[in-house]
VEXVEX-6252 format. One line per field, with one value per residue (C-alpha): residue number from 0; residue in three letters; chain; x, y, z. Coordinates in steps of 0.25 Angstrom, whole numbers, plus 5000, padded with zeros to 4 digits. Layout:
% residues N
num c(NUM,...);
residu c(ALA,...);
chaine c(A,...);
px c(X,...);
py c(Y,...);
pz c(Z,...);
% end
This chain:
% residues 443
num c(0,1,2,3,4,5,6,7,8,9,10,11,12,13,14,15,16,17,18,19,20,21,22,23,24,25,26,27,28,29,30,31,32,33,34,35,36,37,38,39,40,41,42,43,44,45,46,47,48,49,50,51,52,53,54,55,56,57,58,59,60,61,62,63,64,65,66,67,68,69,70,71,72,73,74,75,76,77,78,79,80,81,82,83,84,85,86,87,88,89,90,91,92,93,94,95,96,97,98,99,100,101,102,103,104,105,106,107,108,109,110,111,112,113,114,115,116,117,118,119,120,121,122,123,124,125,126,127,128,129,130,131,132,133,134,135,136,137,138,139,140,141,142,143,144,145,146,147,148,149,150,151,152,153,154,155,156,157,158,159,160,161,162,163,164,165,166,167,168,169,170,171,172,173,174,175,176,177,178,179,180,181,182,183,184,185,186,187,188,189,190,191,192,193,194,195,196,197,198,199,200,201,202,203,204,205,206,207,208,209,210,211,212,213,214,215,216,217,218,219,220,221,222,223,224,225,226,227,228,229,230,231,232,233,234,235,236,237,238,239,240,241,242,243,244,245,246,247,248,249,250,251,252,253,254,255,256,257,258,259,260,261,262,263,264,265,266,267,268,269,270,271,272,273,274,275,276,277,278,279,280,281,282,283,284,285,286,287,288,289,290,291,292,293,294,295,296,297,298,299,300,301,302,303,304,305,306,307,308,309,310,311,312,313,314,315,316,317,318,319,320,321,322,323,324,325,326,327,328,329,330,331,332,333,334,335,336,337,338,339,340,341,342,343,344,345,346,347,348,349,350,351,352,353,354,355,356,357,358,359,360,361,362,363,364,365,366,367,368,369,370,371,372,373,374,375,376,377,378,379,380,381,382,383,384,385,386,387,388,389,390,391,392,393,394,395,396,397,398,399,400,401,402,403,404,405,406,407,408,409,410,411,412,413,414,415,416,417,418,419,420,421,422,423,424,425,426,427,428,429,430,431,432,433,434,435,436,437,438,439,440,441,442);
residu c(UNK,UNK,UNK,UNK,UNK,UNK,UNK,UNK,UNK,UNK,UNK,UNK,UNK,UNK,UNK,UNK,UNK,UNK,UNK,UNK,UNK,UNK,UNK,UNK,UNK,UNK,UNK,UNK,UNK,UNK,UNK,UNK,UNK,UNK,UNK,UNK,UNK,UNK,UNK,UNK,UNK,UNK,UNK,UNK,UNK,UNK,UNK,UNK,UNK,UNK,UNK,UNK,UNK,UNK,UNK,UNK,UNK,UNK,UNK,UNK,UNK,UNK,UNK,UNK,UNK,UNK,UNK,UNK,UNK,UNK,UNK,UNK,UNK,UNK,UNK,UNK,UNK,UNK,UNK,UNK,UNK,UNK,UNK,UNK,UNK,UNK,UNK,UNK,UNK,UNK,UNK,UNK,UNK,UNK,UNK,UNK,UNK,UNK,UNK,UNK,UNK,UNK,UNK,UNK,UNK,UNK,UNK,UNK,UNK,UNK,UNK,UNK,UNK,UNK,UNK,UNK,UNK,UNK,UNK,UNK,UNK,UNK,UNK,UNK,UNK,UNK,UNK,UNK,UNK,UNK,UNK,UNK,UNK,UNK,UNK,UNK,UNK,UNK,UNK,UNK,UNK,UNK,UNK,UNK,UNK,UNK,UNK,UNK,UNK,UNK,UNK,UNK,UNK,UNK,UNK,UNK,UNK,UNK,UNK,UNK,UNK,UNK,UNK,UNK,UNK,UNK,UNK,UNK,UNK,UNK,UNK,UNK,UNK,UNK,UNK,UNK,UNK,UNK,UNK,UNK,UNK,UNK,UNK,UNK,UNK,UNK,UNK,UNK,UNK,UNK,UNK,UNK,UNK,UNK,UNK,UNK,UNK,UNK,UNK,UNK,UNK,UNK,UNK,UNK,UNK,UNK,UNK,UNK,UNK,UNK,UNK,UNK,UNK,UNK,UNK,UNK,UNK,UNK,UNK,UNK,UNK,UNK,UNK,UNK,UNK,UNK,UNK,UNK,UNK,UNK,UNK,UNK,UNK,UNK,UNK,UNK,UNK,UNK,UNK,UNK,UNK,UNK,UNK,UNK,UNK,UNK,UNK,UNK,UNK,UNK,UNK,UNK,UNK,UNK,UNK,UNK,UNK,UNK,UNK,UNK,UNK,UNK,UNK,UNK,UNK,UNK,UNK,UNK,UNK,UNK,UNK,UNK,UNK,UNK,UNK,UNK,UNK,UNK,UNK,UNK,UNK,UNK,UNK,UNK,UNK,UNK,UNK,UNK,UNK,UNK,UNK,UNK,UNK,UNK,UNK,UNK,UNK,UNK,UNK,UNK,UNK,UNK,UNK,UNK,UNK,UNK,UNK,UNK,UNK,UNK,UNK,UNK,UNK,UNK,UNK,UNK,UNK,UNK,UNK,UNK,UNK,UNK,UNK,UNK,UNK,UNK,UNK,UNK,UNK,UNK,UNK,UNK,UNK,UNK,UNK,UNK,UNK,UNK,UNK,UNK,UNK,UNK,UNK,UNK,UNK,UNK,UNK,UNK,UNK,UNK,UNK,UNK,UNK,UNK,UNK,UNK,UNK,UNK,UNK,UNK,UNK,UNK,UNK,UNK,UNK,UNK,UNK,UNK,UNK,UNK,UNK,UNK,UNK,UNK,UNK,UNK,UNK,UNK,UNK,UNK,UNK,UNK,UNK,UNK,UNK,UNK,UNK,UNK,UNK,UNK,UNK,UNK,UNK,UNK,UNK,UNK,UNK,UNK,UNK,UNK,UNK,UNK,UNK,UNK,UNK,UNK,UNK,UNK,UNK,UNK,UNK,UNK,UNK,UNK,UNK,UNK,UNK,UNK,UNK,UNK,UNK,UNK,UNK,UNK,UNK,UNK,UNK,UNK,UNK,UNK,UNK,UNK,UNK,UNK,UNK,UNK,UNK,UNK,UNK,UNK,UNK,UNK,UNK);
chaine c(A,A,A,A,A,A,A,A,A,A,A,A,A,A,A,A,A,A,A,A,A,A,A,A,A,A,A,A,A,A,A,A,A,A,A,A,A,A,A,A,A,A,A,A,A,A,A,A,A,A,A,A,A,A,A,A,A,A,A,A,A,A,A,A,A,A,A,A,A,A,A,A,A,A,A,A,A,A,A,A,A,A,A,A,A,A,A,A,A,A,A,A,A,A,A,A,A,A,A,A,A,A,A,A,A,A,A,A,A,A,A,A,A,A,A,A,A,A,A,A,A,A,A,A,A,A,A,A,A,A,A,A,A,A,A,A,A,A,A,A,A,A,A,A,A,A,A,A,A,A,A,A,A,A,A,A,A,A,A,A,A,A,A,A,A,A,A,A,A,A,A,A,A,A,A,A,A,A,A,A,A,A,A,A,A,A,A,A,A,A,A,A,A,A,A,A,A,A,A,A,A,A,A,A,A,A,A,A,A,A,A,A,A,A,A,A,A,A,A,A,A,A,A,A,A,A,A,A,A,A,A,A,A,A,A,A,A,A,A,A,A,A,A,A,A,A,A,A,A,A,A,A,A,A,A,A,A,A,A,A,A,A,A,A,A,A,A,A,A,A,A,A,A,A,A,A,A,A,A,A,A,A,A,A,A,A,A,A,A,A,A,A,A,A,A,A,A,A,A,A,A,A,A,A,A,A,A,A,A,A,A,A,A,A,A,A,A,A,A,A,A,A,A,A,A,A,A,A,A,A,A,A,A,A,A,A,A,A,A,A,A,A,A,A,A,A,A,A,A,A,A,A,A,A,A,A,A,A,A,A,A,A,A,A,A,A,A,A,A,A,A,A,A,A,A,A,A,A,A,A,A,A,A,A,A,A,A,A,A,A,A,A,A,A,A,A,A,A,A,A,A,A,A,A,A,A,A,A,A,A,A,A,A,A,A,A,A,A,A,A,A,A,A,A,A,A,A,A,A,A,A,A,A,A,A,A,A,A,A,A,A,A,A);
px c(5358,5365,5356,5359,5355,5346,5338,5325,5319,5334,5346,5357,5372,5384,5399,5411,5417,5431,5444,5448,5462,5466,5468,5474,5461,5464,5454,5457,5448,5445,5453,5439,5441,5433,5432,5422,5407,5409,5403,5409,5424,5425,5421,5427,5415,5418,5406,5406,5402,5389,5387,5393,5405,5414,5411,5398,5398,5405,5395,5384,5390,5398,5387,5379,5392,5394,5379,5381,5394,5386,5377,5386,5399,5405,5413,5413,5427,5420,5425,5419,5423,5420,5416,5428,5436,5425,5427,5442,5443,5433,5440,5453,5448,5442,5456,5465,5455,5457,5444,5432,5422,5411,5409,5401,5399,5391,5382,5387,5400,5394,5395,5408,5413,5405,5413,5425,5422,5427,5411,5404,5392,5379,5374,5363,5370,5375,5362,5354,5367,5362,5349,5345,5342,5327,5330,5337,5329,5331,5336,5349,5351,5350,5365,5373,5379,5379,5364,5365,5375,5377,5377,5390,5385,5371,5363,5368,5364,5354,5353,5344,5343,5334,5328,5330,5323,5320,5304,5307,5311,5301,5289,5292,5293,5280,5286,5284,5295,5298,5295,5302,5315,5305,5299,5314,5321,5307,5309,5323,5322,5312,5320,5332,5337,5351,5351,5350,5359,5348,5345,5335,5343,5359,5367,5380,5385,5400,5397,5399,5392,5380,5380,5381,5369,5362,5366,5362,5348,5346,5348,5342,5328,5331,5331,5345,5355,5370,5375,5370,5368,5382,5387,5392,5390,5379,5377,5375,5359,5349,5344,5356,5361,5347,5347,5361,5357,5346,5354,5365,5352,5350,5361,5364,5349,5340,5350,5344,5358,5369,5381,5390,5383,5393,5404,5396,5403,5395,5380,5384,5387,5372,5366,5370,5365,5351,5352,5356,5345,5352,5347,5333,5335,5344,5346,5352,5353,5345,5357,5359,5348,5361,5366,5355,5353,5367,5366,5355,5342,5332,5325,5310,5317,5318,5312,5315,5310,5315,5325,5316,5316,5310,5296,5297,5308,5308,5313,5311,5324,5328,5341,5351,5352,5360,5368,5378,5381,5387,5397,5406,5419,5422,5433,5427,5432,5419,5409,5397,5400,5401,5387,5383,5385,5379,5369,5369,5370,5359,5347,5336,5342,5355,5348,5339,5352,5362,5350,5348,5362,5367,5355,5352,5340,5338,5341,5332,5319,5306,5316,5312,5324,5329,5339,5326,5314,5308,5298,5295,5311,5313,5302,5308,5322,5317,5309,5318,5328,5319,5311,5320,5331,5343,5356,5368,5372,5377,5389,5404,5406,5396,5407,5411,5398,5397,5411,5412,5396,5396,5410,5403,5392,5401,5409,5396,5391,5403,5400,5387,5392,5401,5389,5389,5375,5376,5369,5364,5374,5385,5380,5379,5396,5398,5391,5398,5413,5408,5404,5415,5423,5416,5414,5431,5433,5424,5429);
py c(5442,5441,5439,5453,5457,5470,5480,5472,5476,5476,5484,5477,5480,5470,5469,5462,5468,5477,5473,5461,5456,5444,5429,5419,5409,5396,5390,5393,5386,5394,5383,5370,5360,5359,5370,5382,5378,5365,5359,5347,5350,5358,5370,5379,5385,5396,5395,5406,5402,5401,5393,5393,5388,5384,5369,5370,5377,5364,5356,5363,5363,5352,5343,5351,5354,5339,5337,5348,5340,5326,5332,5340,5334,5347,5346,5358,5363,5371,5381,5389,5401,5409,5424,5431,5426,5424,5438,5437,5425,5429,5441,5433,5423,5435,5442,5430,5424,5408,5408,5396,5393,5398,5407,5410,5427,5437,5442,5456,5453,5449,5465,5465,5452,5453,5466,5457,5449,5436,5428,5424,5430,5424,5425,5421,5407,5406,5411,5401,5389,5393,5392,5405,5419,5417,5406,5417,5428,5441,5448,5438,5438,5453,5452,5444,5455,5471,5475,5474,5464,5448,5441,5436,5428,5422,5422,5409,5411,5421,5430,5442,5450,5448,5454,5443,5445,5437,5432,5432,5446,5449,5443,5446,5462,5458,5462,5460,5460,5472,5475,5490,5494,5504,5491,5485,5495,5496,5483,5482,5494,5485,5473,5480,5478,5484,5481,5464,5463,5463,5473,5473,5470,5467,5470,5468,5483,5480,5471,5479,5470,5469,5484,5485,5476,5486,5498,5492,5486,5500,5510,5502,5503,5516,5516,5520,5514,5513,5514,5522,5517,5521,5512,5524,5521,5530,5527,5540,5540,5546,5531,5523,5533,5531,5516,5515,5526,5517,5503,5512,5515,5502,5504,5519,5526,5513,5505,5492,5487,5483,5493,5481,5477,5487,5475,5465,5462,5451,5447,5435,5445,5451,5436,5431,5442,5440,5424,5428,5436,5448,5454,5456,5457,5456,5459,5449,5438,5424,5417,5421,5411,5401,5411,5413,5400,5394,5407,5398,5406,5397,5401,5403,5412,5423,5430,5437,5449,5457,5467,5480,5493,5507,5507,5517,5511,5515,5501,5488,5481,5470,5464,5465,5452,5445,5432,5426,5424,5413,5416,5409,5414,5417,5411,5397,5386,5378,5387,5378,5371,5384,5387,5373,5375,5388,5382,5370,5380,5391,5379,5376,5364,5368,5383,5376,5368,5381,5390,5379,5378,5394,5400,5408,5412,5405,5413,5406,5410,5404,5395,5392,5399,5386,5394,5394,5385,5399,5401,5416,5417,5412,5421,5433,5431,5427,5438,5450,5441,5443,5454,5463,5464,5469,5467,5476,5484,5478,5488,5484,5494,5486,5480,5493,5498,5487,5490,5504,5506,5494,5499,5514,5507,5499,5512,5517,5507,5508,5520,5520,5509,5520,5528,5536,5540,5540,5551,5550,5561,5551,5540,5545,5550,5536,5534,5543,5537,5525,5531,5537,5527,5517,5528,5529,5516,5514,5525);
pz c(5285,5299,5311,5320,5334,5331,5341,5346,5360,5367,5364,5365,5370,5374,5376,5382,5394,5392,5387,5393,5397,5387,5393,5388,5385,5391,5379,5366,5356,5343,5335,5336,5331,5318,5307,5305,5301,5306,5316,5323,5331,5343,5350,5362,5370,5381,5391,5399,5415,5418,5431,5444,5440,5427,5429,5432,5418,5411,5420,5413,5397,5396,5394,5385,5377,5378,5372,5360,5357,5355,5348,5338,5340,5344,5355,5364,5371,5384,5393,5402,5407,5418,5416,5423,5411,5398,5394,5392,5386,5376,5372,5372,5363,5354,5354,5351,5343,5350,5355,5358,5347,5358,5370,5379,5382,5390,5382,5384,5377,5365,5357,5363,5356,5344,5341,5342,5330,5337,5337,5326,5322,5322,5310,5303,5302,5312,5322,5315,5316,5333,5332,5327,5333,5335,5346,5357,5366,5359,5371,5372,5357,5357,5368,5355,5350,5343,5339,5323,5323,5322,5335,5338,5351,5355,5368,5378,5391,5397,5409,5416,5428,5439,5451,5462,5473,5487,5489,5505,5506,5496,5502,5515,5512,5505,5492,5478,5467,5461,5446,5448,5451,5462,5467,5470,5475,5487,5488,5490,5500,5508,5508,5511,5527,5527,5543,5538,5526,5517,5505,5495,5484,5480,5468,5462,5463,5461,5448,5437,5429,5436,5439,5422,5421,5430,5424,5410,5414,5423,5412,5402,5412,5411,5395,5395,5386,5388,5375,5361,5349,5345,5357,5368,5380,5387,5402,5406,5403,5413,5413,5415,5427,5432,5431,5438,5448,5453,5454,5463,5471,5476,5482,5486,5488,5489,5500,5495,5490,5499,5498,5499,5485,5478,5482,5475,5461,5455,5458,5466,5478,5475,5474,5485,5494,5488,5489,5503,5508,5508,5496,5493,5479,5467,5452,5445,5434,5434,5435,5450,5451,5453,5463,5471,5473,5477,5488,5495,5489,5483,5469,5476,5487,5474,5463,5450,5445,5434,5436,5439,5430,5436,5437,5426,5419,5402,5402,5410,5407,5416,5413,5401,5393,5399,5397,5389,5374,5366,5354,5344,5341,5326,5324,5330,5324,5322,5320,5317,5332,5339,5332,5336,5350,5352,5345,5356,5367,5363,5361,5371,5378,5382,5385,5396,5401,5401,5407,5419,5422,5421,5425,5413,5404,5390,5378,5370,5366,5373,5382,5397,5407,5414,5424,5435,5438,5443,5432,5438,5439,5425,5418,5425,5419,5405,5405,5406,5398,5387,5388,5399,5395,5386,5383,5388,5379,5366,5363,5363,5377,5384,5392,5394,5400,5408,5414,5414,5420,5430,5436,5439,5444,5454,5458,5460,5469,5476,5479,5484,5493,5501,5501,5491,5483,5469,5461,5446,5442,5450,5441,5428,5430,5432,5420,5413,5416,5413,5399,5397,5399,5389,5379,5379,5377,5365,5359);
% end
């Protein structure tokens, strides 16, 4: 019998973003040197980009990849590639079929390509060829495909949000970190000195992405979903209006967000405002660490808490699972190899290395995070990795949640910069286009 990803304490939902243009890839690698089941030859890896830059990418793998090739005699034919072009050349490789042995995808693709039959499934064979199921932190297995289905990718790299927040300001306001979304929006409003430049907190406002993230971990506080059981899409609940209404309040009815936030389309813009001492506060995901820190702040001038929930909140959720995913394309040439070195990759050992060098959170079990050397920081992250968070929703539309939702919210921030104040009733019809709309295109 199969291993398959079944209902445990998250409910789980994923996808690829929407029909992308095709590119010629300038990789093409499906045809490895050495034939399927064995386990010597060649293998082409797609590493998606982690670090500041491609090269420091290829700094950080090319030795590890040299180490697994010493040890197996495998060699590995690496490129990485940045993220403005993984998704195309992914679904060109799925399409034309001349794809890598293995790839590197966000985790919230993984429904999407599954439903394309291009990856091999992890089966029971071939889970236990990696290392087995047990070994991974149920929260990031849980983002590896449909629930009731065969994984067709496994957990690589992970990632949670975070409230940042900055001691001085703090301390000097003789406050404490919040632990409800009450207590953060007070103490935004008493850090917030519009007269200085300074507010209380920045977001990414024009990211549709980020305002995604937002709109998923809201509504599920509110114990709202956003898709049924059937997979429609059903983001006009009471909660999900309610959680979105009280993100455009930080903005529109709380004044503790910049207006000019609704220009800031990636959390860069937000990080460095906070690094910068012009934010008091941001939400973000542990990896900004790297960020924060090349903006000139020092890791003890911060602190982390988990993203706060209502004081009265159903639920107490604090990120989605974030992160990415490793998969092997079904039509890979060397089979055993590909299973080799996600095997290589997914172990201990190159798990500390990856995590120290990308900033990320391990995906193994009972594994010490390595991205900080802030035990408080460290515990805070692993904890709502673990214990606080769920994936985005693990339907084929999620893509289309994410860019039909996160583009109303940008509009709507838009708007509320221009002055306009935004009314539950406003929100939901903006809820309800974006339904519409995803409803049409899945028939």
């Amino acid at each position: 019998m199969s291993f398959s990803l079944t209902r445990r304490r998250f409910i789980g939902v994923s996808g690829l973003a929407a029909a992308l243009a095709a590119v010629t890839p300038t990789t093409a690698c499906s045809n490895s040197d050495g034939s399927a089941g064995e386990g010597s030859g060649a293998i082409t890896y797609w590493a998606s980009n982690q670090g500041a830059s491609v090269d420091d990418d290829n700094a950080t793998l090319t030795p590890l990849l040299e180490a697994f090739t010493a040890k197996t005699g495998i060699q590995v034919n690496l490129e990485v590639i940045g993220w403005n072009d993984l998704q195309t050349r992914i679904q060109t490789a799925v399409t034309s079929g001349d794809a890598p042995d293995v790839v590197n995808i966000g985790n919230t693709w993984a429904v999407s390509l599954q439903a394309t039959g291009a990856f091999l499934e992890f089966d029971d064979a071939a889970m236990e060829a990696v290392g087995g199921a047990d070994k991974f932190v149920e929260t990031a297995l849980a983002t590896c495909g449909a629930e009731g289905t065969t994984p067709t990718s496994l957990p690589l790299y992970g990632l949670a949000y975070g409230l940042y927040y900055n001691r001085k300001m703090f301390t000097d306001a003789g406050l404490e970190p919040p632990n409800t979304w009450e207590e953060m929006v007070a103490a935004a409003k008493r850090l917030t000195n519009p007269d200085n430049g300074i507010y209380g907190m920045a977001i990414a406002a024009g990211s549709y992405t980020e305002n995604a993230h937002y709109a998923f971990i809201n509504a599920a506080q509110e114990g709202e979903e956003l898709f049924d059981s059937d997979g429609n899409p059903t983001f006009t609940g009471d909660g999900v209006v309610r959680g979105i209404l009280r993100y455009l309040d930080l903005m529109q009815t709380d004044a503790v967000v910049n207006t000019s936030n609704a220009q800031y389309d990636n959390g860069s813009d937000s990080v460095a405002d906070f690094a910068n001492g012009k934010a008091a506060m941001i939400i973000n995901q542990n990896n900004a660490d790297t960020t924060i820190v090349a903006n000139g702040m020092t890791t003890d001038q911060f602190g982390v808490v988990p993203y706060p929930a209502p004081a009265n909140a159903p639920d107490d959720t604090a990120s989605h699972v974030a992160g990415i995913n490793i998969a092997v394309f079904a039509n890979t040439g060397n089979r055993d190899g590909a299973l080799q070195l996600v095997k290589y990759l997914t172990e201990a050992q190159q798990q500390a290395t990856l995590g120290e060098q990308f900033k990320t959170l391990p995906v193994l079990k009972d594994e010490v995070p390595t991205f900080t050397d802030d035990d408080a920081e460290a515990a805070v992250f692993m904890d709502v990795y673990e214990n606080r968070a769920k994936p985005l929703p693990l339907v084929p539309a999620e893509d289309q949640f994410e860019s039909s939702v996160g583009q109303a919210m940008n509009d709507m921030f838009a708007s509320v910069a221009t002055g306009t104040v935004l009314t539950a009733d406003d929100v939901r019809k903006a809820l309800q286009s974006a339904q519409d709309t995803v409803s049409a295109a899945i028939g």
